[in-house]
C-alpha positions in Angstrom: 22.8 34.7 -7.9 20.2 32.7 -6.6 20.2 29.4 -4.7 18.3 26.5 -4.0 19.0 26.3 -0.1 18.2 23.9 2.7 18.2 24.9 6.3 17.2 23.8 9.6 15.7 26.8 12.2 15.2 26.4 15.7 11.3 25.6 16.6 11.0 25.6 12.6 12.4 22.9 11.2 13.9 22.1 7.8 13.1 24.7 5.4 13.4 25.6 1.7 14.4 28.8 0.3 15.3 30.3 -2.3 17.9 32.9 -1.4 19.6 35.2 -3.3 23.4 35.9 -2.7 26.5 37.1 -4.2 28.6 33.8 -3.4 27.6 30.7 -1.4 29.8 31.8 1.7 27.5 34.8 1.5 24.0 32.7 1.9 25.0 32.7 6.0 24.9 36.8 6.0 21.6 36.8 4.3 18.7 37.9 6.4 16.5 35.1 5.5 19.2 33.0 6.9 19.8 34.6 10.3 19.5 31.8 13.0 19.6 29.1 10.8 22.1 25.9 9.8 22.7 25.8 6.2 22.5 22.0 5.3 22.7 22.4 1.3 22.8 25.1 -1.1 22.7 24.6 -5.1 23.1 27.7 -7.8 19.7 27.3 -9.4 21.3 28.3 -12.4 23.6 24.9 -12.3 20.2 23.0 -11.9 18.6 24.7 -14.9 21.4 24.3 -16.9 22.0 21.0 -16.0 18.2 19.9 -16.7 18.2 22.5 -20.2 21.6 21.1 -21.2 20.4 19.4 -24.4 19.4 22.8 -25.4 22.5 24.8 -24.7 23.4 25.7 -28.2 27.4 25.3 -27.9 28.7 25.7 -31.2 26.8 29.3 -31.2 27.9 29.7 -27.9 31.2 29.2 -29.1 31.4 31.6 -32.2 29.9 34.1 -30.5 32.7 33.6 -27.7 35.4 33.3 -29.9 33.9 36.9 -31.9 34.0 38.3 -28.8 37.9 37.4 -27.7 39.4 38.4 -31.0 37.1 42.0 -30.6 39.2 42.1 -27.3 37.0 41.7 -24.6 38.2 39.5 -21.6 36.6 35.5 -20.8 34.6 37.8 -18.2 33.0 40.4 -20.5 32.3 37.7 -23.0 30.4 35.9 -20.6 28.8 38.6 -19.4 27.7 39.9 -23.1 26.0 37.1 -24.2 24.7 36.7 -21.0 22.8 40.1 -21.6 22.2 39.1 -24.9 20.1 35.9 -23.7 18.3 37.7 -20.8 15.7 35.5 -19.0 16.7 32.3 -20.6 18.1 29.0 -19.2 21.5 29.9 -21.7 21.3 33.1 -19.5 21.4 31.3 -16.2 24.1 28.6 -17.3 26.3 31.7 -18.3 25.6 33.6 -14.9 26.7 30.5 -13.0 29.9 30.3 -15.1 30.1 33.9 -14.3 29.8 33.7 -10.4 32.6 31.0 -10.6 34.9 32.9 -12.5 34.3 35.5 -9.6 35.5 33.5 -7.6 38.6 32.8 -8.2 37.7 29.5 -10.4 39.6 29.0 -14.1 37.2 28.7 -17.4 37.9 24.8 -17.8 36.9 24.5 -13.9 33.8 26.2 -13.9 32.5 24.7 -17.2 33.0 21.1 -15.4 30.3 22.2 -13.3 27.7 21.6 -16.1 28.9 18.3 -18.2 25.6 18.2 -20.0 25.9 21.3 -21.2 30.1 21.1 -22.1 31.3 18.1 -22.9 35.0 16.3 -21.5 36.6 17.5 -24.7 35.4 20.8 -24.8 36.7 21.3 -21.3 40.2 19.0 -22.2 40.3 21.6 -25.0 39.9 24.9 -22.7 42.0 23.5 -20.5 45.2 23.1 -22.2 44.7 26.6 -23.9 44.6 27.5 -20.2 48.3 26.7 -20.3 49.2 28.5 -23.9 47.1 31.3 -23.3 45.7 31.7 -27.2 42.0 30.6 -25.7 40.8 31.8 -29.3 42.8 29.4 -31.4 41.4 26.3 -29.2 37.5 27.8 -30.0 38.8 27.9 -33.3 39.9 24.4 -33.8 36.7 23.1 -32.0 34.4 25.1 -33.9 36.4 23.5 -37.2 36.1 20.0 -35.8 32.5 20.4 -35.4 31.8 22.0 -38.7 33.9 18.9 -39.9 31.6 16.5 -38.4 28.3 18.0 -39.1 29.4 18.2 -42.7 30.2 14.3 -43.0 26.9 14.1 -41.1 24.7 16.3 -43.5 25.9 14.0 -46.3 25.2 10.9 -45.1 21.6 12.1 -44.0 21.3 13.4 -47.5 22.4 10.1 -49.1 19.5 8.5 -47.3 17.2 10.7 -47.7 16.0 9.8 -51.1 16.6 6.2 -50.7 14.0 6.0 -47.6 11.6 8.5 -49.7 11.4 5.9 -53.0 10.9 3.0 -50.4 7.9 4.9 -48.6 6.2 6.2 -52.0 7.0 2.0 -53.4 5.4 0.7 -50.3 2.6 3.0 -50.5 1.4 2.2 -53.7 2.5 -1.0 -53.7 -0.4 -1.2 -50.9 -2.6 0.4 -52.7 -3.0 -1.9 -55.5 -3.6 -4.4 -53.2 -5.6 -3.4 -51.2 -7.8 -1.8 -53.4 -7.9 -2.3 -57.3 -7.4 -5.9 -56.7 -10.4 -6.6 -54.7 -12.3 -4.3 -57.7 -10.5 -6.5 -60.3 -11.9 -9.5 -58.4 -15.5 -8.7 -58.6 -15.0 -9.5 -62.3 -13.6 -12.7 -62.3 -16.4 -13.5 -59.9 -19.2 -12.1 -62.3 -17.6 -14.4 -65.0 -17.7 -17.6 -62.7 -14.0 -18.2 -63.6 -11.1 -18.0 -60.7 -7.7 -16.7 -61.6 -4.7 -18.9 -62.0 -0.9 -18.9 -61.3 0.5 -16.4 -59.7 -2.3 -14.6 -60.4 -4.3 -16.3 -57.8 -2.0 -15.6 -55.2 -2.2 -12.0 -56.2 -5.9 -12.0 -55.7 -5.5 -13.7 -52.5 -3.3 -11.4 -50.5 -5.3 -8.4 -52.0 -8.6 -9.9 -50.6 -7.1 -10.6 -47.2 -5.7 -7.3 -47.2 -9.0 -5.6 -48.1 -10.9 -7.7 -45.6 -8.2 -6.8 -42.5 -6.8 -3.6 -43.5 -7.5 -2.4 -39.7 -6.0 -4.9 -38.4 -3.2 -5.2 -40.1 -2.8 -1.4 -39.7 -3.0 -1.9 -35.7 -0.4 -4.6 -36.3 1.9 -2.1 -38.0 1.9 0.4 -35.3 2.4 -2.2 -32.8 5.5 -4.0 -35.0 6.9 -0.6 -35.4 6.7 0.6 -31.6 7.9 -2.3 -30.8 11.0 -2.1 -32.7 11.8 1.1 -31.6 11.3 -0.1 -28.0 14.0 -2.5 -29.2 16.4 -0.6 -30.5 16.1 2.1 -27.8 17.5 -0.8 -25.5 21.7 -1.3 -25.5 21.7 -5.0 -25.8 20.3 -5.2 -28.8 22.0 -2.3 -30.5 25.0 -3.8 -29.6 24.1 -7.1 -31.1 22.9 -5.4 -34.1 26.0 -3.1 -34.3 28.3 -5.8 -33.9 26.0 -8.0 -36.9 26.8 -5.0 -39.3 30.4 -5.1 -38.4 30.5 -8.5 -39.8 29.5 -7.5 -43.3 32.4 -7.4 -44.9 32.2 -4.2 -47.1 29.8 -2.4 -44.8 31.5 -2.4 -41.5 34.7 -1.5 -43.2 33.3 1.8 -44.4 31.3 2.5 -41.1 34.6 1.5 -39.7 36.4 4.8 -41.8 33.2 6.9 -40.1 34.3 6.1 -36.9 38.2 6.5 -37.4 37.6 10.1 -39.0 36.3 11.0 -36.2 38.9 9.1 -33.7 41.5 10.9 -35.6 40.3 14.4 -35.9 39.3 14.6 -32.2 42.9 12.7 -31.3 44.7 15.7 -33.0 42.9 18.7 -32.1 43.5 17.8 -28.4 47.2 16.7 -29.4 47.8 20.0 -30.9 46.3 21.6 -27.4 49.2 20.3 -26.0 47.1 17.1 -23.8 49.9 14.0 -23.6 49.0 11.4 -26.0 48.2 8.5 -23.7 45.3 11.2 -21.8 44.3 11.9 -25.2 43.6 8.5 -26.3 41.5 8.1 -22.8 39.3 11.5 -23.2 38.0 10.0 -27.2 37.5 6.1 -26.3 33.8 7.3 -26.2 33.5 8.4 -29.7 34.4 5.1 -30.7 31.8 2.2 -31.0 32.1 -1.1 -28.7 33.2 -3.0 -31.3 36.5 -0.8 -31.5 36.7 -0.2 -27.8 39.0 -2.9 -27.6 41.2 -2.3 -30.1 42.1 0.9 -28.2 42.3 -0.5 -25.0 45.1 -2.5 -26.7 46.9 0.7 -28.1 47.1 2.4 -24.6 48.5 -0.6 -23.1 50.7 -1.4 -25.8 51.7 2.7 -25.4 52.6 2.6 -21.6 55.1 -0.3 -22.6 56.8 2.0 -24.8 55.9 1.2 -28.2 54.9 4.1 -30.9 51.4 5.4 -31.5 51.7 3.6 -35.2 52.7 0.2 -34.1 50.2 0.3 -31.2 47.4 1.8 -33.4 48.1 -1.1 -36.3 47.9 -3.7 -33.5 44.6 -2.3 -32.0 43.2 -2.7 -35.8 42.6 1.5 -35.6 44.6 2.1 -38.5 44.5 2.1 -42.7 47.8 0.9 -44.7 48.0 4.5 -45.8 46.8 6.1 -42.5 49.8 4.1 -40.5 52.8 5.5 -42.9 51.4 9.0 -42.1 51.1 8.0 -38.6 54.6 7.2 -38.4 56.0 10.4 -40.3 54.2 12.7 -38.2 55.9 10.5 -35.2 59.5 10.8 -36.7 58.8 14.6 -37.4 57.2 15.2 -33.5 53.6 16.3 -35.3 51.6 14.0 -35.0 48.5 15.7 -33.9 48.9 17.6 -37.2 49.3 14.5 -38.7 46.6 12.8 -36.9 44.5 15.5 -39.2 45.5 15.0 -42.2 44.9 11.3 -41.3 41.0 12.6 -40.3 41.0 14.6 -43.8 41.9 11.8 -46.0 39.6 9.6 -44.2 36.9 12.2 -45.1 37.4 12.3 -48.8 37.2 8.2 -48.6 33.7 8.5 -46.9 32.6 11.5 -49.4 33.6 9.5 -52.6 31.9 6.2 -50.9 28.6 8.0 -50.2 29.1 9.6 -53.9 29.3 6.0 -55.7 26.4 4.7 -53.0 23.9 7.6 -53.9 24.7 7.3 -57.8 24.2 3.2 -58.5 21.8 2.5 -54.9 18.8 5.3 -56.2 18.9 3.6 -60.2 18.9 0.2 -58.4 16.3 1.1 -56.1 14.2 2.3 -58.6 14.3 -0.5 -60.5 13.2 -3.0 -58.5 10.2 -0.7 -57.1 9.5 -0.6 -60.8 9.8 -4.3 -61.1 7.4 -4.8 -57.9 5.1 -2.6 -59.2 5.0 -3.2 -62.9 4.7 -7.3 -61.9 1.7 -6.5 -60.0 -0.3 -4.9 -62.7 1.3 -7.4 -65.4 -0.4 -10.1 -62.9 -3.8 -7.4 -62.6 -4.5 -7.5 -66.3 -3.2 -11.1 -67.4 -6.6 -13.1 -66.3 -8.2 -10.0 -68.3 -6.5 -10.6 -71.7 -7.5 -14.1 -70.7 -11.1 -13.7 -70.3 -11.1 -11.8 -73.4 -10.0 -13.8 -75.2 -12.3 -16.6 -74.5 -15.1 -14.3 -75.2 -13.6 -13.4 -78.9 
């Protein structure tokens, strides 16, 4: 393995090397070493990984991990298979540092906290208590489910906006282009006839001139608004001003609120099922909820470590549905409540699914519509002075 190493030589100085050694108490027995005081040493493959870790594919990883287990190769050959398989990559050099750890002496859960970019708490909470089971499979398993879960409910919300955000575009896109450019050639007949539009007409003429006349500009003005937003709501103030404005809407933050508990509940159960306590639980998935519901658990765990129940505490913490609390407290009286916690996450996921459903099938009509309207009242305004002038010539 190599390693990133800092050393100080007699008549030399500090040096920096790159060294190549079977474990880090080896680096001193190197010759390139000889003489020298090892000040630091760092795997490069930890430093790779660590600046790749966005990349690290971990669902795959995990599939093919969990393929290899129930073909009956050890945690070791695994590694060391789809290490092969990814020669010469930074995935290769992550799993060759989780490799030389194992070596050593390290468990799996240890040596993946090494690289928390690349796994995250949960995955390692997760590892860790199948550490104490021993059916490492079955916890892949249940993660890999979790995540298929949440991509899922992701995938259809994506999808639900998709169209929405397309018939806006194409509206706003044409919409400009009337203005900007058949009114202006609409105008140069009124101005041949020596008569000015009236009404709302004349307002129509007027935005499409100024449009025509500082399309540049107001195209420069655009890109600046729109950076500028996203400069905006890159910064954590103001999503969390705008996060907690949305939460205010009455019937929208509820149903981002049922997004949020889906998740709060699935995660909650899969590492109850692991075998984690519930009040470490409830610590490890406070970050999967937003900071408007941050609070709300802080309450719970309190109201926990005085020795109340999970479904009072949950109820008082506002994390809970009228029907998602009785399940709460069966799955309490019958001692599963992280399978109970899932079902909770299921039923919230059917909720969303026939939400979205309703929202994609009367949202796309109404949008439609009213592009329609927009549309169809600009050329209603177009042609009016037309029919007019017309007229008067008849």
């Amino acid at each position: 393995m190599d390693y990133d190493v800092t050393a100080v030589f007699p008549g030399r100085g500090v040096a920096h090397l790159r060294v190549t050694a079977d474990s880090p108490e080896a680096l001193a027995a190197t010759p390139a070493l000889q003489g020298g005081v090892i000040v630091s040493a760092e795997p490069l493959a930890a430093r790779r990984g660590a600046s790749r870790a966005g990349k690290f594919p971990l669902p795959l990883f995990t599939r093919q991990l969990l393929s290899l287990l129930q073909a009956g190769l050890t945690i070791v050959e695994g590694l060391e298979t789809l290490a092969a398989q990814d020669k010469d990559s930074a995935t290769s050099d992550l799993l060759n540092g989780l490799l030389a750890r194992l070596r050593e002496g390290q468990s799996l859960s240890a040596a993946l906290q090494y690289y928390p970019a690349a796994f995250p708490d949960l995955y390692v909470a997760t590892v860790k208590a199948s550490e104490r089971t021993g059916d490492l499979p079955e916890a892949l398993q249940r993660y890999i489910v979790i995540h298929e879960k949440l991509a899922d409910l992701r995938k259809k919300i994506l999808s639900a906006a998709i169209y929405p955000a397309l018939l806006m575009s194409v509206g706003a896109l044409v919409t400009l282009f009337l203005l900007g450019y058949v009114v202006p050639r609409f105008s140069l007949v009124f101005a041949d006839s020596g008569r000015d539009p009236e009404g709302l007409s004349s307002l129509l003429f007027i935005w499409g001139d100024f449009i025509n006349h500082h399309a540049g500009e107001l195209a420069i003005g655009c890109v600046a608004g729109l950076a500028g937003l996203v400069f905006l709501f890159s910064l954590p103030a103001v999503r969390a001003v705008l996060a907690r404005a949305i939460w205010r809407v009455p019937a929208l933050g509820e149903r981002i609120r049922l997004v949020f508990l889906a998740r709060f509940y699935r995660t909650s159960g899969m590492l109850l099922r692991a075998g984690i306590p519930l009040r470490t639980t409830l610590g490890m998935v406070a970050d999967i909820l937003p900071s408007a519901m941050r609070p709300g658990l802080s309450r719970a765990i309190a109201d926990i470590e005085q020795g109340q129940p999970f479904s009072r505490a949950a109820a008082a913490g506002g994390l809970t549905t009228p029907v998602a609390l009785r399940m709460i407290a069966v799955g309490e009286r019958s001692g599963q409540l992280g399978d109970m916690m899932e079902a909770v996450a299921t039923f919230y996921d059917e909720e969303i699914n026939r939400l979205v459903d309703t929202f994609t099938r009367l949202f796309e009509p109404l949008l439609m519509t009213v592009i329609g309207f927009v549309i169809g009242g600009i050329v209603m305004l177009l042609y009016m002075p037309i029919f007019e002038l017309a007229g008067n010539f008849q």
